[in-house]
C-alpha positions as CSV (number, residue, x, y, z in Angstrom):
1,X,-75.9,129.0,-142.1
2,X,-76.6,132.4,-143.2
3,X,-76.2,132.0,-146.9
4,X,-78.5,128.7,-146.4
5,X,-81.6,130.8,-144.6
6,X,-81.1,133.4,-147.1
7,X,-81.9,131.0,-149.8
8,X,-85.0,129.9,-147.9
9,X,-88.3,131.9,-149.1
10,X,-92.1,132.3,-148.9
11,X,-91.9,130.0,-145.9
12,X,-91.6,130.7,-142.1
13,X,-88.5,132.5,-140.2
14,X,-85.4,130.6,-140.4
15,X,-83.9,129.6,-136.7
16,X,-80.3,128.6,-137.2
17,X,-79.1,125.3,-136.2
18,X,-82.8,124.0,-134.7
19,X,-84.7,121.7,-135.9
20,X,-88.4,120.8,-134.9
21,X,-88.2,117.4,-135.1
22,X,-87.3,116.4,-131.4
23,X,-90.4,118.1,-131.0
24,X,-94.3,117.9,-131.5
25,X,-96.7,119.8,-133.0
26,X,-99.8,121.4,-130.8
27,X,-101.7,118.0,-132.1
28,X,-98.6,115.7,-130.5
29,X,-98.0,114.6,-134.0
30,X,-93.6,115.1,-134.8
31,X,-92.6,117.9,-137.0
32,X,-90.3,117.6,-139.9
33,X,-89.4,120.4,-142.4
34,X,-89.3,119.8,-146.2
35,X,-87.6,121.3,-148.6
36,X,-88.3,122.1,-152.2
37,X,-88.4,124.3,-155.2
38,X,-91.8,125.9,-156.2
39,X,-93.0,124.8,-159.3
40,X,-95.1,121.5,-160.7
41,X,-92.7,118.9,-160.0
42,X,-93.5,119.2,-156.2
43,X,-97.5,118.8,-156.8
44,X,-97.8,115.7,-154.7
45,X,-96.4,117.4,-151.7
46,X,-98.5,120.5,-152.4
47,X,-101.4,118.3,-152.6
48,X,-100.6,115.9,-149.8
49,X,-100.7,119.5,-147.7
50,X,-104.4,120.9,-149.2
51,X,-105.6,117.6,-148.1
52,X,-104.2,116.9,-144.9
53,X,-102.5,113.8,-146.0
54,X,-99.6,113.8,-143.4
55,X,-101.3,114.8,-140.3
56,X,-103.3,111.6,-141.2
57,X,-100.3,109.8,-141.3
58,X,-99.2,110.8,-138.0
59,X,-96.5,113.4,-138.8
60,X,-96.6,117.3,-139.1
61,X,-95.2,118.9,-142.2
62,X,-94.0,122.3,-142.6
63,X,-92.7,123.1,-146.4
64,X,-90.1,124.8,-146.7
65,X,-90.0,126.4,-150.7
66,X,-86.8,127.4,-152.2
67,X,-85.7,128.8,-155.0
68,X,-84.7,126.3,-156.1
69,X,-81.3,124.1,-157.9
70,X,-79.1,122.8,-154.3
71,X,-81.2,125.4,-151.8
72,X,-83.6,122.3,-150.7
73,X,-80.4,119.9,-149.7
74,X,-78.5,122.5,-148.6
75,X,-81.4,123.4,-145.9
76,X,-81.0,119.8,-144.8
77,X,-77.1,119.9,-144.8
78,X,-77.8,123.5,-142.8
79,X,-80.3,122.1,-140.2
80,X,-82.8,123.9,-141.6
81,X,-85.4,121.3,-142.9
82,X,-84.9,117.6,-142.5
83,X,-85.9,116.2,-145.8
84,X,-85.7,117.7,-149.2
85,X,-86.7,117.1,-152.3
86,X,-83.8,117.1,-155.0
87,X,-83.0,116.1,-158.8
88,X,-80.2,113.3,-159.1
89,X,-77.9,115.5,-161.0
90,X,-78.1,118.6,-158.1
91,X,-78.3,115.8,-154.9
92,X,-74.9,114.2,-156.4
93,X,-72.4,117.1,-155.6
94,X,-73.8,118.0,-152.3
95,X,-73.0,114.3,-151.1
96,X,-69.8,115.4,-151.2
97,X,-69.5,118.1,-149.3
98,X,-72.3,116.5,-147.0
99,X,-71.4,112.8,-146.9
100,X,-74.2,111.8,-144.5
101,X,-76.6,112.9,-146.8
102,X,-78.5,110.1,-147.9
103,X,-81.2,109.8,-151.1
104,X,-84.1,107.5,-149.8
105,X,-86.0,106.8,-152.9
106,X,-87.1,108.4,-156.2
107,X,-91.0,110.2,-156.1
108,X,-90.6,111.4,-159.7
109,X,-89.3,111.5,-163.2
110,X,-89.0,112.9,-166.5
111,X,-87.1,113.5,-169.8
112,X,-90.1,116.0,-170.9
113,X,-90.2,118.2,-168.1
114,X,-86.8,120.3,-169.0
115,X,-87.0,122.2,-172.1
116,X,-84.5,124.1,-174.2
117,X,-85.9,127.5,-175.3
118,X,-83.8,129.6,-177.4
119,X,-83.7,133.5,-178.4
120,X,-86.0,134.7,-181.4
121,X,-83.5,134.9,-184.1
122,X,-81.8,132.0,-182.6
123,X,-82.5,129.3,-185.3
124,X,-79.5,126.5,-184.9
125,X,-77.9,125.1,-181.6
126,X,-74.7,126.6,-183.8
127,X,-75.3,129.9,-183.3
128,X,-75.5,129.6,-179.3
129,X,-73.0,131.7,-178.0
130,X,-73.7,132.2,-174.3
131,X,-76.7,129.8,-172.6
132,X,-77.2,130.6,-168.9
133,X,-77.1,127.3,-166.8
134,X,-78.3,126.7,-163.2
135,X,-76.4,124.6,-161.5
136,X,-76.8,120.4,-161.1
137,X,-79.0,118.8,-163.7
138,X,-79.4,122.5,-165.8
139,X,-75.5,121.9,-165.9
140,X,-75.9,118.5,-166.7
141,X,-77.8,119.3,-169.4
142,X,-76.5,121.7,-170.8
143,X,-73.5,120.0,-171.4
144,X,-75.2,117.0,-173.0
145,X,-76.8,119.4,-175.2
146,X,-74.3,120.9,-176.9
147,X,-72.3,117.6,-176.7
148,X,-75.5,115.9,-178.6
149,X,-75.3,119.4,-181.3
150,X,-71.6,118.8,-181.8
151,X,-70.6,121.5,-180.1
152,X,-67.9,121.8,-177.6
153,X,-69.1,123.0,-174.5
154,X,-65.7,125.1,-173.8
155,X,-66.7,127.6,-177.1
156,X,-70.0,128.4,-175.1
157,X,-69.9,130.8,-172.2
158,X,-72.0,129.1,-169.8
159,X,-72.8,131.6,-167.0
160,X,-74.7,129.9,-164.4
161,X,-77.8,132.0,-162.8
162,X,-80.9,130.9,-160.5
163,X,-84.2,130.4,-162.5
164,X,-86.7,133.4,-162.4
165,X,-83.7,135.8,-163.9
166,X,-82.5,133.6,-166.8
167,X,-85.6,134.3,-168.9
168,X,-85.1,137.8,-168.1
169,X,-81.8,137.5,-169.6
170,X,-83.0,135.9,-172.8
171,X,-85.7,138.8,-173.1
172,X,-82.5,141.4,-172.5
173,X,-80.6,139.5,-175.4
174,X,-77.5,138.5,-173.1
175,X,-78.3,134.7,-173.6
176,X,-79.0,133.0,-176.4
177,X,-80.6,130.1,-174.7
178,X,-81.3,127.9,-171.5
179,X,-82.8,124.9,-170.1
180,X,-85.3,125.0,-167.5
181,X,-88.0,123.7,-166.1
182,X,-91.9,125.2,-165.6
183,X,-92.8,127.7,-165.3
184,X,-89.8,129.4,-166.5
185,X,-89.6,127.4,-169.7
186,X,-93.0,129.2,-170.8
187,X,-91.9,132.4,-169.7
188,X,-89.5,132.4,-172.1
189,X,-91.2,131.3,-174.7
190,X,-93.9,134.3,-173.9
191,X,-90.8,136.8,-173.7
192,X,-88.7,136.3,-177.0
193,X,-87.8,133.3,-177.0
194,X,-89.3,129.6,-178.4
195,X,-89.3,126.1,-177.0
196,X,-87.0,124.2,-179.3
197,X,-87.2,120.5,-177.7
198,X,-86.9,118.4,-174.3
199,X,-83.9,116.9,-172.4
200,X,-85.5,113.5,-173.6
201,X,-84.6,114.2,-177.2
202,X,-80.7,114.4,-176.6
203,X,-80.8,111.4,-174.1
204,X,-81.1,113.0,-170.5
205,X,-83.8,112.2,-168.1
206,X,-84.0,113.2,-164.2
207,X,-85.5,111.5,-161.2
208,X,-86.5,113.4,-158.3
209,X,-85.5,112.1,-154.8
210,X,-86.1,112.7,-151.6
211,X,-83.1,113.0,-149.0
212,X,-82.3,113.4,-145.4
213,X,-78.9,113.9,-143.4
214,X,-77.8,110.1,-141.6
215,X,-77.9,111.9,-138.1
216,X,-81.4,113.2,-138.0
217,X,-82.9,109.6,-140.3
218,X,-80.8,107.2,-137.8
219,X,-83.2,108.6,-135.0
220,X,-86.5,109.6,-137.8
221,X,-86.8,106.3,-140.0
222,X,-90.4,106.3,-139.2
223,X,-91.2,109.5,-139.5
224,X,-89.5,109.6,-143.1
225,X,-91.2,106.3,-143.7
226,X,-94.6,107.9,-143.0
227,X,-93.9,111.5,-145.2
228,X,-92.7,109.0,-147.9
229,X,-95.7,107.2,-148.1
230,X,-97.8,109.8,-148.2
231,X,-95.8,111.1,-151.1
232,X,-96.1,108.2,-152.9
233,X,-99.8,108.2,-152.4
234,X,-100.2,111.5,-152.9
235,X,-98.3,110.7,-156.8
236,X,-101.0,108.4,-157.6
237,X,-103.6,111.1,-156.9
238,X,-101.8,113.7,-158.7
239,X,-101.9,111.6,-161.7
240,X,-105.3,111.0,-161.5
241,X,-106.8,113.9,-160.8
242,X,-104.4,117.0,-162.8
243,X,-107.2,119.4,-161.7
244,X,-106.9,118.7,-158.2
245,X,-103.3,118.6,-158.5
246,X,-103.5,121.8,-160.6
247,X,-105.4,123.7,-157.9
248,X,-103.6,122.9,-155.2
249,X,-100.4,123.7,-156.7
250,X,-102.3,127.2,-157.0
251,X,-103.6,127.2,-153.1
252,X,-99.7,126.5,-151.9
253,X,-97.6,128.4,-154.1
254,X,-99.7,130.0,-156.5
255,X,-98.9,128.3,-160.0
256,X,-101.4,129.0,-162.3
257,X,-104.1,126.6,-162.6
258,X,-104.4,126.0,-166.5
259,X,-100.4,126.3,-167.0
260,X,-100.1,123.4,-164.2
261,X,-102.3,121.2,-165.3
262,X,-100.9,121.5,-168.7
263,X,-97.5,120.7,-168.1
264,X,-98.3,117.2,-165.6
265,X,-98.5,114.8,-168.2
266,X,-95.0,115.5,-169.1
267,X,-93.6,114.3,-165.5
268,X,-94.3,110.5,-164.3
269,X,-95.4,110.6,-160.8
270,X,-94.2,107.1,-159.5
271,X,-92.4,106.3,-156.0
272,X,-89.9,103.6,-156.2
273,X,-86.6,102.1,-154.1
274,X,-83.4,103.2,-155.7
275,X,-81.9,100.5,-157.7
276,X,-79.0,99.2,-159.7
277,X,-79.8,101.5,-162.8
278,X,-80.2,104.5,-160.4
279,X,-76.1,103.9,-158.8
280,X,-75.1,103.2,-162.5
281,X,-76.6,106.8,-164.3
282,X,-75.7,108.8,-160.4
283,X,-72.2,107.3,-161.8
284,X,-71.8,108.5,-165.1
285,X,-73.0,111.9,-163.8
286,X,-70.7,111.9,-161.0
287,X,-67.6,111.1,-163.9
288,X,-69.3,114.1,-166.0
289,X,-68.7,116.3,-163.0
290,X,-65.2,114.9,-161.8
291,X,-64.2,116.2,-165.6
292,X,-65.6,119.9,-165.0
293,X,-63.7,120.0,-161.9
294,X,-67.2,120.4,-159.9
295,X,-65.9,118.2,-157.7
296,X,-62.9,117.1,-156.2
297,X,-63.9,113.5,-155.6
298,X,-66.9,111.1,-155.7
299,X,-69.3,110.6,-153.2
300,X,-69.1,107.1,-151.7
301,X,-72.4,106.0,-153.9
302,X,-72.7,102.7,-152.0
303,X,-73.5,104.5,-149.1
304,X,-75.2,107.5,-150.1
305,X,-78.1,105.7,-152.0
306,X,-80.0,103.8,-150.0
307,X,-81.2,100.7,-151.7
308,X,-83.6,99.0,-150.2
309,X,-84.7,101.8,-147.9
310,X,-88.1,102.5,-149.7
311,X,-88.7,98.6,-149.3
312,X,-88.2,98.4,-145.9
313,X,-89.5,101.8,-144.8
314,X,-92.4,103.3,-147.4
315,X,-93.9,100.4,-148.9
């Protein structure tokens, strides 16, 4: 519990083991935490908070901003926050540790968003030595990467960091290279480095979903129904509207404006029901991390992803 509230920043205190959502807000409306990373991906939530999207809906949101890779399940697996927002590739391993967590739907995708930046002087995937990693899908990646540049992962030390120090590590010259998301993709490009393609372009896309634990949804299946329609509407408006979008990413977490609305195009905002395709790719990823040794077994995938929740709940 403590390494979990440590993780949680630029939100409120952290109460171990209490949740809010047995509660009600001073308005009488329930209150369910969220949690997520801070960077454009997550504009429909910030969006759906400027505008006062989920008190309309009846429910009271706090979000809860991590830094970002596992924090946002791991609040939920920690009592912490009750949803969170998570890629496929980072949700996966935490199901098994956690097996009542559950992915609801997906709120987002994108094989654009990631981007490989490598060192100045850096002109070949073949001179990668060392290319700092976070951990889940920036693993995943990775690995597909060098796979996709004939390269054996195992003659690459991968050390494995959190995302606002691994550009300073490519400025300092200890990394040749790294994949990561905005806005630490452009930071190092800005800071010795250069943007040297997507995850799209060696065959790797992400979807973002949103996830609760069984114990708190089995008692909260409206409430999640409500948040996830709000985020769904919400994706529509971020889609239309990037300067919206773009400024209140700014209000909530302070992204600049012109950088955000830059990089928005490159994510598709869609909500959707997880489906056959989505069990069949959370598959090969699980087999990809059963052959690290990330994990020790697979997470029971029939029960973990809920089709047909979104259906019957967010629709």
């Amino acid at each position: 519990m403590t390494a979990a509230c440590a993780a949680l920043v630029l939100t409120t205190a952290c109460t171990a083991g209490t949740t809010d959502s047995a509660g009600v807000s001073s308005a009488g409306q329930p209150t369910v935490r969220v949690a997520l990373g801070v960077d454009a991906s997550y504009a429909p939530f910030y969006l759906a908070m400027e505008r006062g999207m989920f008190k309309e809906a009846g429910v009271n949101v706090e979000l809860v901003k991590t830094e970002g890779g596992p924090a946002a399940s791991e609040a939920v697996s920690a009592g912490t926050a009750q949803i969170a927002a998570n890629a496929d590739s980072t949700a996966l391993p935490l199901m098994v540790g956690n097996p009542d967590l559950r992915a609801l739907g997906v709120f987002q995708s994108s094989g654009r968003y990631l981007k490989v930046v490598l060192r100045d002087g850096i002109d070949s995937p073949k001179q990668i030595k060392t290319m700092a990693s976070i951990g889940g899908l920036g693993l995943y990646a990775t690995h597909q990467y060098l796979r996709h540049n004939g390269i054996d992962p195992k003659s690459v030390k991968i050390p494995q960091s959190s995302p606002p120090e691994i550009p300073g590590m490519l400025q300092q010259g200890s990394i040749d290279a790294y994949i990561l998301f905005e806005p630490w993709a452009a930071k190092g490009d800005a800071e010795g480095g250069h943007i040297a393609g997507r995850i799209g372009d060696f065959g790797v896309t992400y979807k973002q979903w949103l996830l609760a634990d069984q114990s708190w949804l089995k008692d909260n299946e409206e409430a999640a129904g409500k948040i996830f329609k709000v985020v769904a509407a919400a994706d529509k408006l971020v889609t239309d509207d990037l300067d919206a979008a773009a400024e209140a990413s700014n209000e909530q977490v302070k992204l600049p404006v012109a950088q955000t609305k830059k990089v928005l195009p490159e994510i598709t905002f869609a909500a959707r029901g997880i489906n056959d395709t989505d069990v069949a790719e959370s598959k090969k990823i699980v087999d990809f991390l059963l052959a690290q040794n990330l994990i020790k077994k697979s997470p029971d995938l029939g029960t973990s992803l809920l089709k047909g929740w979104y259906e019957q709940n967010a629709k």
